[in-house]
N, CA, C and O of each residue as an XYZ file, in Angstrom:
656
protein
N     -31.996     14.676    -12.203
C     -30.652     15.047    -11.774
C     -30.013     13.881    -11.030
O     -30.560     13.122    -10.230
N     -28.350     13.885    -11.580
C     -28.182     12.320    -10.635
C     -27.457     12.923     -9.035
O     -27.042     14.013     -8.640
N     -27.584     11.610     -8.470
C     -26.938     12.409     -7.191
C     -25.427     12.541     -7.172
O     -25.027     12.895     -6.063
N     -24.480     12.363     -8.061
C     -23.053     12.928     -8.360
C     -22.975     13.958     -8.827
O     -23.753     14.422     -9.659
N     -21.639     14.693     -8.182
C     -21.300     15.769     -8.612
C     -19.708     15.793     -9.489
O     -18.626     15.750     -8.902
N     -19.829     15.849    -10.584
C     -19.077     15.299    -11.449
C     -18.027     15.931    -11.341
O     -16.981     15.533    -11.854
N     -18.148     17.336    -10.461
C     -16.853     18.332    -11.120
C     -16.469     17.972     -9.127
O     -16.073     18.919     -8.448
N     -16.622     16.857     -8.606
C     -16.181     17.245     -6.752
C     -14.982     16.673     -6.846
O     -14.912     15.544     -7.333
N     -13.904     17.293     -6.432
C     -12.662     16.174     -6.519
C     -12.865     15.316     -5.363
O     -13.651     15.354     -4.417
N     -11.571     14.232     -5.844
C     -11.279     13.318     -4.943
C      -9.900     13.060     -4.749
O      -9.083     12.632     -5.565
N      -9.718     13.436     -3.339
C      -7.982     13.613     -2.802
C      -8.212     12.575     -1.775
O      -9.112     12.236     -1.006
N      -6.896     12.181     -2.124
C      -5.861     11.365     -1.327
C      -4.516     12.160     -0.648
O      -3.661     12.675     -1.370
N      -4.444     12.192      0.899
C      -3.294     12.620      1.314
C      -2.341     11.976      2.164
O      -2.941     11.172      2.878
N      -1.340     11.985      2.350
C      -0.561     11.282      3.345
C       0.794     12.177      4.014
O       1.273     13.068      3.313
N       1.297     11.942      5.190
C       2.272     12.934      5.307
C       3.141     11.962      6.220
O       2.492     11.197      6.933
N       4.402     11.904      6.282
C       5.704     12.011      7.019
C       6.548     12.570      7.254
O       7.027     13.538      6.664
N       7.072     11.740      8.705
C       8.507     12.911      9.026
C       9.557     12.429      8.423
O       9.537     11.462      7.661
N      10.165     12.835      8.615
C      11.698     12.587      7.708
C      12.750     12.846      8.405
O      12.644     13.693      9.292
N      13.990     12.204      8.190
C      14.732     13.086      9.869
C      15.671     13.549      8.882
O      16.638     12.833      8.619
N      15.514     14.644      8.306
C      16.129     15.620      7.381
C      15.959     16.845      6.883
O      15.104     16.934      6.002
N      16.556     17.869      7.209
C      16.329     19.275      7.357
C      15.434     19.446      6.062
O      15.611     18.691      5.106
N      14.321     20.596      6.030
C      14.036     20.614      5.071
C      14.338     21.265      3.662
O      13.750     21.142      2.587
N      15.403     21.966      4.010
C      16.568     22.291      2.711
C      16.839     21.220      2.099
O      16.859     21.243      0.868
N      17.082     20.153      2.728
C      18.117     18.774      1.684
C      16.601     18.284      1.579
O      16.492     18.311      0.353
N      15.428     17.878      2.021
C      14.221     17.522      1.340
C      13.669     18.076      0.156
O      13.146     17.441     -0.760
N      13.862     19.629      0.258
C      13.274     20.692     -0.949
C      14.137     20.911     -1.659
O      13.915     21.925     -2.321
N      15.472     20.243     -1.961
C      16.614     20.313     -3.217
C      16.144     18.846     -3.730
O      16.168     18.795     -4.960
N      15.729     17.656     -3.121
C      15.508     16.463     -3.794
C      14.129     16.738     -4.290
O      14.276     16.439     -5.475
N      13.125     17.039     -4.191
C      11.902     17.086     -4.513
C      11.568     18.172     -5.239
O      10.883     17.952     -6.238
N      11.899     19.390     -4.979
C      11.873     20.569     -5.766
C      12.617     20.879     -6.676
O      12.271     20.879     -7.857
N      13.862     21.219     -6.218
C      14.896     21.389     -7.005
C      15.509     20.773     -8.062
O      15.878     21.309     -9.107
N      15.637     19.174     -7.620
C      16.073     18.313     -8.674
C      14.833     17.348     -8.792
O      15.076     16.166     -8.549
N      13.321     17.735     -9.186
C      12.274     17.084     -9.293
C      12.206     16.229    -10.676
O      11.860     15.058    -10.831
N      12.701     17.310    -11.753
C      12.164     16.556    -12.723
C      14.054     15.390    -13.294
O      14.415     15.325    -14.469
N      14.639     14.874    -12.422
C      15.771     14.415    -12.069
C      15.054     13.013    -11.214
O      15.017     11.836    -11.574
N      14.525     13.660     -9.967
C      14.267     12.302     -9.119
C      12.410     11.873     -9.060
O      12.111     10.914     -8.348
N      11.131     12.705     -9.910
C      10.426     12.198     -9.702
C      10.274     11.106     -9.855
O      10.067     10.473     -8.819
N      10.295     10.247    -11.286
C      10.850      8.387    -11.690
C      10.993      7.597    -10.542
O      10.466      6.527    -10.237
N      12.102      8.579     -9.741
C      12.192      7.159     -8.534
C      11.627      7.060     -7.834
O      11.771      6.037     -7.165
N      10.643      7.952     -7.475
C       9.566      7.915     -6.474
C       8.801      7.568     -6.854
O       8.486      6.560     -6.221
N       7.917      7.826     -7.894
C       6.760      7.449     -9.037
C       7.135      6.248     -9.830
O       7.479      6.102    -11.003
N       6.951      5.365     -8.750
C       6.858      4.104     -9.519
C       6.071      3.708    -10.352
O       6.084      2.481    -10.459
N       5.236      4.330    -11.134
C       3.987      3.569    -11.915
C       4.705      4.464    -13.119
O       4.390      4.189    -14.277
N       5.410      5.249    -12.937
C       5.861      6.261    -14.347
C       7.329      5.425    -14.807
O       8.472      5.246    -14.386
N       6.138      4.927    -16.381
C       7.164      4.246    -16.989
C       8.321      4.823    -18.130
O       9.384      4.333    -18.512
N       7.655      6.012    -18.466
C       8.145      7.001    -19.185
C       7.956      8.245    -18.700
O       6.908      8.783    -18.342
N       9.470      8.805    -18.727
C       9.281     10.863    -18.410
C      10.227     11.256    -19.044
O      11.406     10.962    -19.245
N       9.220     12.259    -19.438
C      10.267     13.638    -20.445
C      10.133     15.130    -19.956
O       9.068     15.655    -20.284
N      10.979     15.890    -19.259
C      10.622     16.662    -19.015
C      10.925     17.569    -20.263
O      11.973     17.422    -20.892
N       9.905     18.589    -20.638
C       9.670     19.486    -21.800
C      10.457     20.477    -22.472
O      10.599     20.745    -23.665
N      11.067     21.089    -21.129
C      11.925     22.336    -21.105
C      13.131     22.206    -20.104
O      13.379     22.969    -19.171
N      13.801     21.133    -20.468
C      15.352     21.125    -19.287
C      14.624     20.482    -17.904
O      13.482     20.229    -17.519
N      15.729     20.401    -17.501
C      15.864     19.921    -15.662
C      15.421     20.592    -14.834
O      14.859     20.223    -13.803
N      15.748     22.276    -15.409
C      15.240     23.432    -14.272
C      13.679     23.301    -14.063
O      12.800     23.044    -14.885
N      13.601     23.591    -12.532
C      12.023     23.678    -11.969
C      11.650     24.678    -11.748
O      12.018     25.144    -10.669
N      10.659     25.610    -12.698
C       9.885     26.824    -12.547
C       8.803     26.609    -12.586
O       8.412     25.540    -13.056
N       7.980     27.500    -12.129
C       6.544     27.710    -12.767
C       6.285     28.065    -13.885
O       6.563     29.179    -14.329
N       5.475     26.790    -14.762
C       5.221     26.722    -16.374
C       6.105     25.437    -16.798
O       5.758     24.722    -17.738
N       7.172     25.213    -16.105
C       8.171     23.991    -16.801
C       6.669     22.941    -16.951
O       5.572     22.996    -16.395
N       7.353     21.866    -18.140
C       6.043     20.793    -18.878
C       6.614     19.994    -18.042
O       7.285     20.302    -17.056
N       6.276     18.674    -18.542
C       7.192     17.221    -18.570
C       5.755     16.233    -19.434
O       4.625     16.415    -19.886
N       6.680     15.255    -19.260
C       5.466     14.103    -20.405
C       5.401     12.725    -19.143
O       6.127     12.700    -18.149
N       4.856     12.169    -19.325
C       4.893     11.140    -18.748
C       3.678      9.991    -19.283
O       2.589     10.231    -19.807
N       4.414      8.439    -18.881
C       3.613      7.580    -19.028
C       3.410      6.844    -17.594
O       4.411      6.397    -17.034
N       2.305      6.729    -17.070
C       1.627      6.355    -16.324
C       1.102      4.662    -16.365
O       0.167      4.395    -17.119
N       1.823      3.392    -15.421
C       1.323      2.538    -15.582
C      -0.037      2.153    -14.423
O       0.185      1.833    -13.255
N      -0.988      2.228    -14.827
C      -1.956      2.075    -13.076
C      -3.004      1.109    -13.977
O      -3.423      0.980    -15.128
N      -3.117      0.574    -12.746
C      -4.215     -0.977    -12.635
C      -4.384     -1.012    -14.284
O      -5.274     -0.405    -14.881
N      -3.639     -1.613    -14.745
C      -2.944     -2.397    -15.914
C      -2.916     -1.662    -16.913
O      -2.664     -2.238    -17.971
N      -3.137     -0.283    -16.958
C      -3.551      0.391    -18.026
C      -2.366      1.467    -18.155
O      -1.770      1.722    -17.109
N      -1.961      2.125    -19.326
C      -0.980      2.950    -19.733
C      -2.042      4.423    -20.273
O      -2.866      4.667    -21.156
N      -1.375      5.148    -19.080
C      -2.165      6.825    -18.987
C      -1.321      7.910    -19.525
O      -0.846      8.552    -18.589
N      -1.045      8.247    -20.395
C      -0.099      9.432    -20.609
C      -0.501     10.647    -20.715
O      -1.159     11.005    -21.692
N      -0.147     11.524    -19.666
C      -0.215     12.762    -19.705
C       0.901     14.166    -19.795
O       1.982     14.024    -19.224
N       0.702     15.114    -20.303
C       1.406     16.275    -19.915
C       1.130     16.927    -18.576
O      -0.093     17.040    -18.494
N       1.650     17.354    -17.610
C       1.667     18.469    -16.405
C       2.527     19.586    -16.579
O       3.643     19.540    -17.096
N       1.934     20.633    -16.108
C       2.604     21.367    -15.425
C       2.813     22.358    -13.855
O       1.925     22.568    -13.030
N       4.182     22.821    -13.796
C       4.366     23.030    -12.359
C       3.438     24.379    -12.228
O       3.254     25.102    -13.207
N       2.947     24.622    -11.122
C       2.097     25.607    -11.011
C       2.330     26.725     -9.868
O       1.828     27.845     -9.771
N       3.515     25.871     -8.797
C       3.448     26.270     -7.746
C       4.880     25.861     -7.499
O       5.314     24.716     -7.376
N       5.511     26.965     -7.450
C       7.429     26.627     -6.576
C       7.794     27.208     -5.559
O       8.727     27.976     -5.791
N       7.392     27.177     -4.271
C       7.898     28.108     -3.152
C       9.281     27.326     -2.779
O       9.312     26.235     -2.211
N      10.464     28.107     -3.217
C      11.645     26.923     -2.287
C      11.536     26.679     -0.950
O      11.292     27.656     -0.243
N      11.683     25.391     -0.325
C      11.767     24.749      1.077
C      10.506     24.782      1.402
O      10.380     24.524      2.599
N       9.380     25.010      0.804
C       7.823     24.798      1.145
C       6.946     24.040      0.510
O       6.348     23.165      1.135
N       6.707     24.259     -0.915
C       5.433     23.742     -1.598
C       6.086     23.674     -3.147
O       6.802     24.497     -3.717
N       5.570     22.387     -3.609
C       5.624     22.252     -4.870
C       4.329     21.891     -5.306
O       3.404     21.493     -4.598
N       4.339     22.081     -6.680
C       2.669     21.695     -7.253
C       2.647     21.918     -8.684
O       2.952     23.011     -9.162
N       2.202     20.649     -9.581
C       2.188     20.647    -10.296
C       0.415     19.808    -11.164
O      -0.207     18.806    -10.811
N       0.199     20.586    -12.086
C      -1.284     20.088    -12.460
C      -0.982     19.188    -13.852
O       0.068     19.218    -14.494
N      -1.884     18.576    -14.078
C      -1.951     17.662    -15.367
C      -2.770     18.759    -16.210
O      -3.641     19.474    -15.714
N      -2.303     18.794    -17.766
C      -2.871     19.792    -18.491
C      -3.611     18.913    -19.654
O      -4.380     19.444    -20.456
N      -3.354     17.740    -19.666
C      -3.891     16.777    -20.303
C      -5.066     15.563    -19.929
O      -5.577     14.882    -20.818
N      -5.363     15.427    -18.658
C      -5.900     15.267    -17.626
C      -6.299     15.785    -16.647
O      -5.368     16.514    -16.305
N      -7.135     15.902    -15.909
C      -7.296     16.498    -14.584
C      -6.678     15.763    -12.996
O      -7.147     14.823    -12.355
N      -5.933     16.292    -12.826
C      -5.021     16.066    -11.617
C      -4.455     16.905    -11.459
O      -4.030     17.835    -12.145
N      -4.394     16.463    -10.017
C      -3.192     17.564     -9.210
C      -2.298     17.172     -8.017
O      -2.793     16.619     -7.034
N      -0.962     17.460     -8.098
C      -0.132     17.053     -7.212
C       0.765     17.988     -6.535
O       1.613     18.692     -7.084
N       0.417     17.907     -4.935
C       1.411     18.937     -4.160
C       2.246     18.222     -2.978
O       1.635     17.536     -2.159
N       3.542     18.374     -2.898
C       4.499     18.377     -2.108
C       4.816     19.684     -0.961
O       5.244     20.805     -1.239
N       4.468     19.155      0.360
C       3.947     20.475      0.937
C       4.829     20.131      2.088
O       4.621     19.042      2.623
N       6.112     21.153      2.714
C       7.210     20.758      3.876
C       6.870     21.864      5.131
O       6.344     22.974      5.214
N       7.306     21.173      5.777
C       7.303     21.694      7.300
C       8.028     21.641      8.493
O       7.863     20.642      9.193
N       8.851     22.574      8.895
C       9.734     22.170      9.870
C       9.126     20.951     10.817
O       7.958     20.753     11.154
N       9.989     20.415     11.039
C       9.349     19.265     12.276
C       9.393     19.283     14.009
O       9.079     20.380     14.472
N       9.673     18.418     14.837
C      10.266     19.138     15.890
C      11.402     19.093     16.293
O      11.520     18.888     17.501
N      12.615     19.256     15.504
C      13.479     19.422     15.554
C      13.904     20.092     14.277
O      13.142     20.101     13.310
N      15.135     20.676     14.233
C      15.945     21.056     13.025
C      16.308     20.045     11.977
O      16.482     20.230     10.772
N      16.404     18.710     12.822
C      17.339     18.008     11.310
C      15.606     16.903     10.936
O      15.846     15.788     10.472
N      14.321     17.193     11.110
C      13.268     16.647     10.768
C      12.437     17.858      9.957
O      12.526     19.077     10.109
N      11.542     17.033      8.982
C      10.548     18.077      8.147
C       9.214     16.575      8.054
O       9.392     15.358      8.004
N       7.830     17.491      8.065
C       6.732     16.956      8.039
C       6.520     16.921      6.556
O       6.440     17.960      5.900
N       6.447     15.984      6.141
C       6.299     16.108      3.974
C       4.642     15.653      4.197
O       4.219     14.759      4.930
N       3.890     16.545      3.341
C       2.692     16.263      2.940
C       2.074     16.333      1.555
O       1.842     17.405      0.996
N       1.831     15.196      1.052
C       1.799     14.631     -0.460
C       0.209     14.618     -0.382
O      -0.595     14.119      0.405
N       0.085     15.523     -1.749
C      -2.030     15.196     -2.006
C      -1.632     14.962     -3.161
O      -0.626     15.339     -3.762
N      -2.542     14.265     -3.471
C      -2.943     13.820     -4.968
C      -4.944     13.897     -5.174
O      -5.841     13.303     -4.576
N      -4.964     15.237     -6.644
C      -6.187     15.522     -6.102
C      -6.916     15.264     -7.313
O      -6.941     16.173     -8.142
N      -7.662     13.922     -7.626
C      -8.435     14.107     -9.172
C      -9.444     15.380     -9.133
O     -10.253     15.592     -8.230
N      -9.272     16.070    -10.117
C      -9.855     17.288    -10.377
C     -11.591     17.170    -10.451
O     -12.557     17.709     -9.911
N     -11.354     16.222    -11.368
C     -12.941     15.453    -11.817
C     -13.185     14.034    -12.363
O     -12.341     13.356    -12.949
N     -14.277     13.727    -12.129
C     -14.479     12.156    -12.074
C     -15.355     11.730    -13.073
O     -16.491     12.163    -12.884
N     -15.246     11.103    -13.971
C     -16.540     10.939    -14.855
C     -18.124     10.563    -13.736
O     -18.260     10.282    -12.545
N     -18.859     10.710    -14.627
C     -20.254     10.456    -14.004
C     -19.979      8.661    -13.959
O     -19.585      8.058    -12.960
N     -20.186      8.253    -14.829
C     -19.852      6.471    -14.573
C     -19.108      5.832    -13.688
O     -19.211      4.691    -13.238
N     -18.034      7.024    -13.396
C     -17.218      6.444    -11.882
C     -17.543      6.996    -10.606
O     -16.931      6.729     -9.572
N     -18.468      7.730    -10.692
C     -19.025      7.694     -9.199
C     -19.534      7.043     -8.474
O     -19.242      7.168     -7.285
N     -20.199      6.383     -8.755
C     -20.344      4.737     -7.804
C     -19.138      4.333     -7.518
O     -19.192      4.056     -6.319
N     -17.727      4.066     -8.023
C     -17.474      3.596     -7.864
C     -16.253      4.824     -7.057
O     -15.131      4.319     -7.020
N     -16.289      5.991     -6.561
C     -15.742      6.679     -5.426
C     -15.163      6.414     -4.331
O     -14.080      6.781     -3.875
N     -15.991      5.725     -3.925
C     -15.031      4.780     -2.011
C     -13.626      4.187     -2.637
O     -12.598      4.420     -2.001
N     -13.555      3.543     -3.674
C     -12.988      2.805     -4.334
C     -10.994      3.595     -4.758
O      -9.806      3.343     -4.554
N     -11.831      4.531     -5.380
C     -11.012      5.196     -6.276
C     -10.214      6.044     -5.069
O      -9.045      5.898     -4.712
N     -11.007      6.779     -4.665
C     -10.696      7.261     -2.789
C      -9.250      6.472     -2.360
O      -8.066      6.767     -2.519
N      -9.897      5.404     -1.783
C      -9.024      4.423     -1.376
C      -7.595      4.198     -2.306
O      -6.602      3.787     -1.706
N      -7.520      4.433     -3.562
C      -6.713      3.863     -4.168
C      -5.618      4.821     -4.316
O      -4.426      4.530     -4.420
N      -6.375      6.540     -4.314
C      -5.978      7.886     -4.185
C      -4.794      7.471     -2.785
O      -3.572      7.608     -2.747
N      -5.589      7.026     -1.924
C      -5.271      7.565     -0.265
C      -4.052      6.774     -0.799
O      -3.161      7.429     -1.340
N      -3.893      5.112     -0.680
C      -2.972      4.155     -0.483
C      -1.693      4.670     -1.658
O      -0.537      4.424     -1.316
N      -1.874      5.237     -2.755
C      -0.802      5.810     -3.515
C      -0.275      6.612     -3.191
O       0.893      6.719     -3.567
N      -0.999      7.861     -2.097
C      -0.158      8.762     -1.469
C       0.696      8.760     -0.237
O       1.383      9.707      0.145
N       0.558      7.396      0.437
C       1.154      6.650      1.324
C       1.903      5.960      0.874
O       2.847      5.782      1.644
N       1.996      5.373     -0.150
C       2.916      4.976     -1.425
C       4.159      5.737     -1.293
O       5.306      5.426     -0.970
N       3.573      6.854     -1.647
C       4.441      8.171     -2.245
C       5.538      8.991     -1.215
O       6.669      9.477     -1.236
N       4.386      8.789     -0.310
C       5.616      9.566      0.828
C       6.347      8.798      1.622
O       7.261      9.330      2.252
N       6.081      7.309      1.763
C       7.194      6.382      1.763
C       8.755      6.264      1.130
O       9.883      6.254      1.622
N       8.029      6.156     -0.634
C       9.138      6.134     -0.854
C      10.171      7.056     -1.064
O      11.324      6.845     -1.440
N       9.480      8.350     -0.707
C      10.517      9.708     -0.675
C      11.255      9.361      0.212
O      12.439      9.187     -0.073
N      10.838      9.167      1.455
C      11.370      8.960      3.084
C      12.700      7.761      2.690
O      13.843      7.765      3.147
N      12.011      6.661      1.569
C      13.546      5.529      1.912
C      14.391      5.873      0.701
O      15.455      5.258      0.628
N      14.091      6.822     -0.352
C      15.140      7.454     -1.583
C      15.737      8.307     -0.659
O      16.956      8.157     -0.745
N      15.414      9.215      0.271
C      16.021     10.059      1.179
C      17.112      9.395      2.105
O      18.276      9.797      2.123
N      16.603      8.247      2.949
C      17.552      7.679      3.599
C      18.332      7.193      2.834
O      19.493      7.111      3.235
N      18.027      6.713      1.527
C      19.516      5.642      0.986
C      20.342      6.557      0.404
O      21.562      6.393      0.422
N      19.838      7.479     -0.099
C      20.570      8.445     -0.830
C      21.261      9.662     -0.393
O      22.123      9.988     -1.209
N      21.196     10.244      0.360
C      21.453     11.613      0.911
C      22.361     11.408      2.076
O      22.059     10.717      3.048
N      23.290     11.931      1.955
C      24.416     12.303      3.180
C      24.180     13.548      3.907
O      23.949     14.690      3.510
N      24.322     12.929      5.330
C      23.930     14.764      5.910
C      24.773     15.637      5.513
O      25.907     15.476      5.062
N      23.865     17.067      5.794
C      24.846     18.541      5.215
C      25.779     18.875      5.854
O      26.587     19.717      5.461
N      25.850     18.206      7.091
C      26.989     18.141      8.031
C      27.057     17.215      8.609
O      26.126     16.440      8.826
N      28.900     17.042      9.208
C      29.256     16.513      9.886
C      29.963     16.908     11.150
O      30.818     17.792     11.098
N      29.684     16.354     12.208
C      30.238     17.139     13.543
C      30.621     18.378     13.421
O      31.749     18.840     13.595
N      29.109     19.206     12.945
C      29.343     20.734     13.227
C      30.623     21.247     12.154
O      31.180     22.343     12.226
N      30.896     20.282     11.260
C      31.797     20.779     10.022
C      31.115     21.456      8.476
O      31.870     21.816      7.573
């Protein structure tokens, strides 16, 4: 018996604040996801979402995946839509999983965003090489919730102005 466990995932998480209510966070990420994932997901060189723009549970999408030099294409789907809370969507062609998870912050116009990215399963041949892949998990999901945080700042006008 080897000492890997082939079916253990391996997640990467990262989280930030955002100084933006989490209504206008969960209309960019949820709402208009399959619209703005591309700009966040920089390694996705190609996306098609399957069934329209709308985000339900069951909507597809296609995507091409550029990572450490190699072109990954998979199908996902969304699995999980709570508005202003949790998004989640699984690879049905791959094993992965990705959740967008919000939280009031300490204030009203801040939300805590928490991004996992969770390989489902690992081949046996890449378990040695785990610390690795780990690491590469973690630093993409710090990646990720970065660049939500500066598509958010460049893009988004507050929902108000002086109480208007």
């Amino acid at each position: 018996m080897f000492p890997f466990d082939a079916t253990k995932p391996v997640v990467g998480k990262a989280s930030v604040v955002i100084n933006k209510p989490t209504t206008d966070i969960f209309v960019f990420i949820g709402d208009r996801f399959f619209e703005n994932y591309p700009k966040w997901a920089l390694e996705v060189t190609e996306f098609q979402p399957l069934n329209g723009l709308q985000v339900f549970v069951g909507a597809r999408a296609e995507q091409l995946r550029r990572d450490q030099g190699q072109d990954i294409k998979s199908v996902f789907e969304i699995t999980e839509f709570h508005p202003f809370i949790k998004l989640t969507f699984k690879g049905l062609t791959a094993p992965y999983m990705n959740s967008y998870y919000l939280e009031p912050g300490d204030t009203e116009q801040s939300t805590l965003l928490t991004f996992s990215f969770t390989l489902l399963e690992l081949e046996l041949f890449m378990r040695p090489f785990e610390k690795l892949i780990r690491t590469a998990i973690e630093e993409g999901a710090e990646n990720t919730v970065e660049n939500i945080k500066n598509l958010l700042a460049d893009e988004m006008e507050p929902t108000t102005q002086f109480g208007v």
